[in-house]
Backbone as a ProteinNet text record, in pm:
[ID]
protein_1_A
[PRIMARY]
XXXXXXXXXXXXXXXXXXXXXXXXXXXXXXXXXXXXXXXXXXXXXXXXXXXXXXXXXXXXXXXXXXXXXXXXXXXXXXXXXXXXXXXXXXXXXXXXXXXXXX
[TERTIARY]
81	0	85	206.5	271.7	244.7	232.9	201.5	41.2	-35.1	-178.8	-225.2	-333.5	-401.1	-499.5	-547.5	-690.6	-768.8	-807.2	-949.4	-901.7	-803.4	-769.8	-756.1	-698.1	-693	-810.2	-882.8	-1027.2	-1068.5	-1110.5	-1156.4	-1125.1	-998.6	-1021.9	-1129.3	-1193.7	-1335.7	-1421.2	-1421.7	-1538.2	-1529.7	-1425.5	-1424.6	-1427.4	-1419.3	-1380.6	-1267.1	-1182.1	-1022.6	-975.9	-988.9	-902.9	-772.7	-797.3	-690	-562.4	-628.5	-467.3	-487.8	-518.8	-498.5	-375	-417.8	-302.6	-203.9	-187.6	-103.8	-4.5	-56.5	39.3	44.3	69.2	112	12.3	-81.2	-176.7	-202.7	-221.7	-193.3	-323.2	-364.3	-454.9	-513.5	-447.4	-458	-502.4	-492.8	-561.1	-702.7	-697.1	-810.9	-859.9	-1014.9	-1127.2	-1141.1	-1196.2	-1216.3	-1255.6	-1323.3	-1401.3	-1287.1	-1143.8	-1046	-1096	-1208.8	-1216.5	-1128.4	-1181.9	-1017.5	-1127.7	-1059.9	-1139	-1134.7	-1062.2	-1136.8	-1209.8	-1234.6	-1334	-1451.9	-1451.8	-1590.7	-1612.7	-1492.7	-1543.8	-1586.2	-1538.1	-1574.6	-1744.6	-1759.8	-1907.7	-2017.3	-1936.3	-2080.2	-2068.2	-1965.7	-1979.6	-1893.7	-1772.3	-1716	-1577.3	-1603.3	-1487.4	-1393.1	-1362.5	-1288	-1195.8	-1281.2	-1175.3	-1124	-1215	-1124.9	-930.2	-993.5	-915.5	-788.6	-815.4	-747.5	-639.5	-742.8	-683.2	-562.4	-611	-531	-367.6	-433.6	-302.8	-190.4	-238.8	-164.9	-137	-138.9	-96.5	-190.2	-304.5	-365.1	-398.1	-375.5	-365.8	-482.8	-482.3	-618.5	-664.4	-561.7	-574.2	-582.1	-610.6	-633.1	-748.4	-732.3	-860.8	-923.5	-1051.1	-1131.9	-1159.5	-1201.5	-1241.4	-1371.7	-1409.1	-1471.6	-1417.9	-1317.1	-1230.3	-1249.7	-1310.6	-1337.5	-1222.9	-1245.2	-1132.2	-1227.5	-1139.3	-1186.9	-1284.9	-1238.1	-1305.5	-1427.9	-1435.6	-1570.5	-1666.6	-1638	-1711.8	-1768.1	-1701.7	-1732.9	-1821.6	-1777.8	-1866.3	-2021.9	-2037.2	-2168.1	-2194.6	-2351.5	-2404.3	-2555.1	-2688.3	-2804.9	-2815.1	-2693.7	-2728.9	-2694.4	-2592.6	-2561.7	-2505	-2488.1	-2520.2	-2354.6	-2362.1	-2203.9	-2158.6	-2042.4	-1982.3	-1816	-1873.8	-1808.7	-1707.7	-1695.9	-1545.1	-1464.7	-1517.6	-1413.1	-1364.9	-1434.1	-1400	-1260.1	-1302.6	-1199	-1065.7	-1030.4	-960.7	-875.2	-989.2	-910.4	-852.2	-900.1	-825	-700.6	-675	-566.3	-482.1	-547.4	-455.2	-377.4	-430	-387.1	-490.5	-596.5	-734.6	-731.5	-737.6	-830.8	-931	-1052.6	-1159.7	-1113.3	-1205	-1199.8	-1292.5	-1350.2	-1515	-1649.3	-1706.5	-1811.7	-1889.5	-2005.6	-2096.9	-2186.3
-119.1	0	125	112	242.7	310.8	424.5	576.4	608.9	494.4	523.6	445.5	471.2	457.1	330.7	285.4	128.4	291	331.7	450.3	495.9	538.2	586.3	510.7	390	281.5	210.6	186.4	144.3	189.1	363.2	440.9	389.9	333.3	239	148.9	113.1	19.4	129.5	247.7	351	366.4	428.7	415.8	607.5	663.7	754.1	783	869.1	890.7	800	687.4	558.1	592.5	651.3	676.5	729.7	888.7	932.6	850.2	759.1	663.5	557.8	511.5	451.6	508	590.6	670.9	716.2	737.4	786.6	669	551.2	426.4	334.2	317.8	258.1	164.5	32.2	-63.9	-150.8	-164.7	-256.1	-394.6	-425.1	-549.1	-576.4	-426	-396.9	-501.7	-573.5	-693.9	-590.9	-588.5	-570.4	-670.2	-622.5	-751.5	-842.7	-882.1	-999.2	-1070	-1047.6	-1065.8	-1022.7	-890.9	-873.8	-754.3	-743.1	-621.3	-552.8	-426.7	-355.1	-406.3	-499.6	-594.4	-677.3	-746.4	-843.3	-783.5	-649.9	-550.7	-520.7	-452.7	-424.5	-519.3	-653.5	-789	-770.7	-778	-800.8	-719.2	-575.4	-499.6	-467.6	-543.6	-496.2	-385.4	-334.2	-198.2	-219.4	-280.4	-357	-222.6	-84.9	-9.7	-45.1	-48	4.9	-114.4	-271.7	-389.3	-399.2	-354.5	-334.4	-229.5	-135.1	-30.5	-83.8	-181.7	-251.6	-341.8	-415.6	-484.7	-454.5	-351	-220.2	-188.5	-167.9	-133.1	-236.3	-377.1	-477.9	-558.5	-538.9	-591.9	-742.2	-800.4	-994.4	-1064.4	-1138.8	-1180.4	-1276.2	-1344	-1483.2	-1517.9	-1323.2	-1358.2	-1402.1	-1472.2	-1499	-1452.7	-1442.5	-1352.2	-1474	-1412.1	-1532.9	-1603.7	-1618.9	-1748.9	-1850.6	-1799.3	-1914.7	-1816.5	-1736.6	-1686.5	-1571.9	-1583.4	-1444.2	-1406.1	-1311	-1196.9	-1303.4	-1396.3	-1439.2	-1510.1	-1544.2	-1613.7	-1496.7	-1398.7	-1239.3	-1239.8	-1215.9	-1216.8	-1301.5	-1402.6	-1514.8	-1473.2	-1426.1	-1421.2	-1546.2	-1484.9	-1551.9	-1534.7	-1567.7	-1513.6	-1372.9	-1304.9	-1152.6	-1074.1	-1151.8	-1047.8	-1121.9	-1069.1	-1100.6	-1179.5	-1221.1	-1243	-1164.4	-1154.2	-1007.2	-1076.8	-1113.7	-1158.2	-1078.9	-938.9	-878.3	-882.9	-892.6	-877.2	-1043.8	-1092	-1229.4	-1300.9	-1193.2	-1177.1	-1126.9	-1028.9	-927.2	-1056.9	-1064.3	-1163.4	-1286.8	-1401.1	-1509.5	-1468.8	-1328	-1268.5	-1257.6	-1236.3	-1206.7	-1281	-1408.9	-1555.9	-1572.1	-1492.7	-1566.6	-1730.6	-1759.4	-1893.5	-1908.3	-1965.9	-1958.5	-2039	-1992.8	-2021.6	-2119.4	-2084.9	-2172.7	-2068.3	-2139.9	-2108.5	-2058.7	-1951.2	-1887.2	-1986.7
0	0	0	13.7	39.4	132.8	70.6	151.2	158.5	127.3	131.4	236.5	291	411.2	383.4	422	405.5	278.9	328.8	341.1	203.3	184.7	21.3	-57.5	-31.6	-134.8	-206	-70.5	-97.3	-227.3	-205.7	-312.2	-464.2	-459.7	-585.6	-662.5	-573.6	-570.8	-590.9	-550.4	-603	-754.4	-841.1	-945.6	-960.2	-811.3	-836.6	-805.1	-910.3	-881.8	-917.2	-956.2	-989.8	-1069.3	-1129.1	-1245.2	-1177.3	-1098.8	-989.1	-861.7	-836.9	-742.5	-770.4	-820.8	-930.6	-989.2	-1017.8	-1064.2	-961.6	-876.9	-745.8	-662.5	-682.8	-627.3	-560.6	-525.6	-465.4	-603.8	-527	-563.9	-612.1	-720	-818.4	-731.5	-639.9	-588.7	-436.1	-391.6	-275.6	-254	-90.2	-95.6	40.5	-9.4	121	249.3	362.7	456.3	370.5	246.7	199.5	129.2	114.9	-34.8	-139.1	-149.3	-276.3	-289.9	-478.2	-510	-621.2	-683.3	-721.4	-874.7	-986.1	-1075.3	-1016.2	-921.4	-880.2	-890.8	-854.1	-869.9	-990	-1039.3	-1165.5	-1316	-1278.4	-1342.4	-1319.4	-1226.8	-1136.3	-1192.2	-1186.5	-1274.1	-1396.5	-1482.2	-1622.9	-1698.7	-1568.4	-1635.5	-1706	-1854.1	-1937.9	-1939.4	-1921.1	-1965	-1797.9	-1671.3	-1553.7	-1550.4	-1624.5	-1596.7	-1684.3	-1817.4	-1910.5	-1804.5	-1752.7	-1709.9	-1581.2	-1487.8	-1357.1	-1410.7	-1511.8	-1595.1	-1633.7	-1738.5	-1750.2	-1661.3	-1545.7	-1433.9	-1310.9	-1385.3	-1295.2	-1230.6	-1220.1	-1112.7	-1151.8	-1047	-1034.3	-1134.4	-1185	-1241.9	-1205.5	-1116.4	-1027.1	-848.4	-781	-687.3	-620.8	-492.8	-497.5	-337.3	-355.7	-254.3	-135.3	-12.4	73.1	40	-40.4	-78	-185.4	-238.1	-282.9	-462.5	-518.9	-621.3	-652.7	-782.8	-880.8	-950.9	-1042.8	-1116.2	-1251.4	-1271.8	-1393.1	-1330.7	-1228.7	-1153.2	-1131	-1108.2	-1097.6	-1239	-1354.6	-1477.1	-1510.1	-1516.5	-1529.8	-1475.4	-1365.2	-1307.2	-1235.2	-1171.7	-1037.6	-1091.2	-991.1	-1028.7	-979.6	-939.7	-965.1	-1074.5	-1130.1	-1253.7	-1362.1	-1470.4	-1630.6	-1676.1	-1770.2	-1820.4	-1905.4	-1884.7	-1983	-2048.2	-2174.4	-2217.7	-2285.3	-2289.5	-2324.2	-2184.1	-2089.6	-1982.7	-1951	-2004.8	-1955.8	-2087.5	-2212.7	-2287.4	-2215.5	-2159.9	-2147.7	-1995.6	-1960.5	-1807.5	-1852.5	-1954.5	-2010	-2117.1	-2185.5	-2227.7	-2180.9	-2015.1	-1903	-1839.7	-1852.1	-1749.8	-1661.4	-1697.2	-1574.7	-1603	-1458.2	-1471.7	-1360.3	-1333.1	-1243.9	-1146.5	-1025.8	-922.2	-862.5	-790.5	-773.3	-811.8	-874.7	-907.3	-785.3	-811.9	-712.4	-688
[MASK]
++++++++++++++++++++++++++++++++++++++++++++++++++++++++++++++++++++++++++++++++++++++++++++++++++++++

């Protein structure tokens, strides 16, 4: 984490500031109490540019959250949300491989 605090890093997962968040060292791979990270989110709701972007700037494609899941199991979907198959592009480009299923 560097020089950033839990509380600023987080903000990565908002999707606001991401860009000078990153930019000024805070780290793509940052895990919430849950092991999630801010591609695991952004897999989840569909936002192929910040996945593409997390990507860009390093972030893991194979970590995995405390339920045993990664970024491509997010993608993939659950019965809450849809499959998004450019990001699921962008994550097997990457070296995704799944985790456990929801």
């Amino acid at each position: 984490m560097g020089q950033y605090a839990a509380n600023e890093v987080y903000l990565v997962r908002t999707y606001n500031n991401h860009f000078d968040l990153l930019e000024e060292g805070a780290s793509p791979n940052q895990q919430d109490f849950e092991g999630d990270t801010a591609l695991m989110d952004a897999s989840q709701r569909g936002y192929t540019q910040v996945v593409q972007m997390l990507i860009e700037r390093g972030a893991d494609v194979n970590l995995i959250d405390n339920g045993g899941r990664r970024a491509l199991d997010y993608a993939n979907g659950n019965s809450q949300t849809l499959c998004y198959q450019a990001i699921i592009d962008l994550i097997v480009a990457a070296g995704g491989i799944c985790g456990n299923a929801f």
